[in-house]
N, C-alpha and C positions, 0 to 999 in steps of 0.2 A: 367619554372622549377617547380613553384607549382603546375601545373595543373601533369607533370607527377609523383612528388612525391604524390600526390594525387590517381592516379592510379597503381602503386607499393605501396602503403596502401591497396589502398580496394582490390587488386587483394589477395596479402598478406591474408587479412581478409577471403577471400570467400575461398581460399585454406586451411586454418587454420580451417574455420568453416567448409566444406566439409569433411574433414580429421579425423575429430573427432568420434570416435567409439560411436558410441549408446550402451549402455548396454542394454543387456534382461533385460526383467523386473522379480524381484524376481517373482521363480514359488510360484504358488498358491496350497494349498494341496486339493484333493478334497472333497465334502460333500456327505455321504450317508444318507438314511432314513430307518427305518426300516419301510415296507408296512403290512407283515402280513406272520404266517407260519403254516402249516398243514403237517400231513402225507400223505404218498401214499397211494393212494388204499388199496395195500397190505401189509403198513403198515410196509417195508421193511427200508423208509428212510423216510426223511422231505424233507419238500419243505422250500425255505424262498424266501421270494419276497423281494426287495429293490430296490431306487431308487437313483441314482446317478449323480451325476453335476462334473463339473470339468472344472473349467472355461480355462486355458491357453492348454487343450485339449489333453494333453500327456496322455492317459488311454491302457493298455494292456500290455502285452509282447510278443515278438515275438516267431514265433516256435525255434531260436537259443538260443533265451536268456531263461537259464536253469540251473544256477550256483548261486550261491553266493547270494546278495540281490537280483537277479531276477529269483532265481527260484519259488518263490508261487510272489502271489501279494495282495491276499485277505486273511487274517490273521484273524483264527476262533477258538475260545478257545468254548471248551466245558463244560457246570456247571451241576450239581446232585445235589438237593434239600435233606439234608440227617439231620434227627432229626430237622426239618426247618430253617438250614442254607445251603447256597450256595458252593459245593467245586469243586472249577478244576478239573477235570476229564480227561482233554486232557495230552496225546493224548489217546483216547480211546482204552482200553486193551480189547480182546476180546479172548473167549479159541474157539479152531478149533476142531471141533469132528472129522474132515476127517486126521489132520497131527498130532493131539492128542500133541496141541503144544498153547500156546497165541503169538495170534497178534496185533501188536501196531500197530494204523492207525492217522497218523493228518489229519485235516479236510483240512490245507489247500488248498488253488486252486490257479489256472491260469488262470485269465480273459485273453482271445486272445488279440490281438493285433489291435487297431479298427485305421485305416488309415484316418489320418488327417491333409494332411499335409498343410493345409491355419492357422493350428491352431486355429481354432473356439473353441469357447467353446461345450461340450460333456455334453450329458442330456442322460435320461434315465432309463430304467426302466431294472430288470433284477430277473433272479431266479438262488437259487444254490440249488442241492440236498444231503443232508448230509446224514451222518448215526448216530447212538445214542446208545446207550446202551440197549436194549430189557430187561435188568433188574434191569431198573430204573424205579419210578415210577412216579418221576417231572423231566424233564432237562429243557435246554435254553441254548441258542449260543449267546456269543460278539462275535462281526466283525470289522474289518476295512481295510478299501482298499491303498495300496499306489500308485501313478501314477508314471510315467518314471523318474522321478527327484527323485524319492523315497518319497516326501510329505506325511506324512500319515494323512488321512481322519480320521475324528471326530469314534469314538463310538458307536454303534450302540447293545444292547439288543434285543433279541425276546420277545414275551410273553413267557409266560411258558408254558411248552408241556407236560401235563399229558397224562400217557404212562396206557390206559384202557386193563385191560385182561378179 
């Protein structure tokens, strides 16, 4: 009789422990760096390099996902150095000499969608091309990226981009 209440326990036990949900583990948000940023050639936009990590590996949006908190995913305010302090500028106002009209443009983007599904951790390096205000004579870009959970990644400043005529 012990030997089978013995066995209705542990069977008990391993059913009971099998049964039991694993929770995900809290997402993780990712980290960027700021690498380095320069104009184009023609002097038309910037460059910014940065480099990014994201450990539990959920980074991009899909081409459907286009609404609500996943329409942009990397979040870029723009600054003007003006009597030597720093002021918000974004989203950048710009007058149209062809519609003889101003147009307002935010910076932000849409990092694609990078397919991962073993969920490894995501490294990398990457660039985005801005635009600026041509009459301005210092700016600078904050960033930050969020990943599929929404997480938002740290902070990220450029150097300062004096604008030479």
């Amino acid at each position: 009789m012990q030997r089978v209440v013995k066995i209705v326990i542990f069977s008990a036990l391993a059913v009971f422990s099998f049964s039991c949900k694993k929770e995900d583990p809290k997402p993780v948000p990712p980290v960027i760096k700021f690498l380095d940023a320069r104009f184009s050639a023609d002097l038309t936009y910037t460059v910014v390099r940065f480099e990014f990590y994201d450990e539990d590996g959920d980074l991009g949006l899909k081409q459907d996902e286009n609404s609500g908190e996943q329409e942009y995913n990397l979040f870029i305010d723009y600054y003007e150095k003006i009597n030597g302090n720093w002021q918000l500028k974004s989203p950048i106002i710009t007058f149209n000499l062809t519609t003889n009209s101003y147009d307002t443009t935010d910076l932000h983007v849409r990092v694609p969608f990078i397919e991962n599904e073993s969920k490894v951790a995501l490294e990398g390096e990457t660039e985005v091309k801005l635009l600026y205000n041509f009459n301005a004579d210092t700016f600078r870009y904050e960033m930050y990226l969020k990943d599929r959970a929404l997480q938002s990644s740290n902070h990220i400043t450029t150097s300062d981009m004096v604008v030479v005529n």
